[in-house]
Steps between C-alpha positions, in 0.01 A plus 500: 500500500573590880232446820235776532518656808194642671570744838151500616567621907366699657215572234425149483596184771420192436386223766645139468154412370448792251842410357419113501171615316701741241699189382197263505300736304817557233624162435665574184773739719785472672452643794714571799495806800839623728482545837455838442212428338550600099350268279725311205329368206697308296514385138540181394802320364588410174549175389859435576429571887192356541594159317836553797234539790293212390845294490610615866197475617423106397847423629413651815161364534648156399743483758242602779225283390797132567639753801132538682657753733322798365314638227660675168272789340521698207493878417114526564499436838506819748737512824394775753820538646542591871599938404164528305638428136276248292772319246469229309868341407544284166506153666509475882469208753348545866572159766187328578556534911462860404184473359357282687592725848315779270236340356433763247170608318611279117302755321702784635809625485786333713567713762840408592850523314617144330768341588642511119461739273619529163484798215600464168558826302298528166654601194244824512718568837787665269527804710814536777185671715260225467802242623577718773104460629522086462791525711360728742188242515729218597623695746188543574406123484809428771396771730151346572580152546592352224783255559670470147454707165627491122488769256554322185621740242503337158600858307852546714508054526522536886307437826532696824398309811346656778564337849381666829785701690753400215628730218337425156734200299524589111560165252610532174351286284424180729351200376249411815413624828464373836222485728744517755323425855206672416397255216715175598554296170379765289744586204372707208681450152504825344493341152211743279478728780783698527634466182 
């Protein structure tokens, strides 16, 4: 099952608060809008993926919690990044001198890029097309700020990293993953999420 995708300009243009109030008043979605302005809706994962997520996201949120640098979040939380686009990445971290220097509404989206982002492609994702759109959103990711980015792709056992002005790195079946500057000390063991 692939993303629903919803090209509502110019009949219909959404505010930051309409869209903030779409989402709030349809929990149970997955939602997400481009810059342009069309709105995804998503399905949810199966099992396998979401059992991954929950993995890479308590590794990720372990690591920050001992680091205290910055705060982890999961794939509910909403990033208005700086081109318009409302995304919300599988796990992500954001430094806490950023968010402080904000000082952002916490019942709203963020509305910045993090600093990390990661997405890890579902089993449903079986289509060369839909890989070609995660990709495209880490580019995406990188473009507006974000410092350091993994694809984790369990179904081809490989993870693309995304660095700003750098050319995507491909790994073939690695065992962990750095933090690399971005997330000093952080090292995730791929163990039960990528294969």
């Amino acid at each position: 099952m692939t993303a629903l995708i919803l090209n509502l300009s110019p009949t219909i243009e959404l505010t930051d608060e309409q869209f903030f109030q779409l989402c709030q008043n349809n929990r149970d979605l997955r939602l997400e809008r481009t810059a342009e302005g069309e709105l995804i809706i998503m399905p949810p994962t199966g099992w396998e993926s979401g059992n991954r997520n929950s993995k890479l996201t308590a590794r990720l949120e372990f690591w920050a919690d001992a680091d205290g640098t910055g705060l982890a979040f999961d794939s509910s939380t909403g990033f208005k990044l700086p081109n318009g686009a409302n995304r919300s990445p599988d796990a992500s971290w954001v430094s806490r001198k950023r968010l402080e220097a904000l000082n952002p509404d916490p019942a709203k989206f963020l509305p910045m890029a993090p600093d990390f982002a990661v997405e890890l492609r579902s089993a449903s994702d079986s289509l060369k097309t839909v890989l070609k759109t995660v990709q495209q959103k880490m580019q995406e990711y990188i473009d507006n700020g974000v410092r350091l980015g993994w694809l984790i792709d369990p179904q081809n056992q490989q993870v693309e990293i995304y660095r700003p002005g750098q050319d995507v790195e491909i790994l073939q079946l690695p065992t962990s993953l750095s933090g690399e500057d971005v997330l000093p000390g952080f090292v995730l063991n791929l163990a039960q999420i990528l294969s």
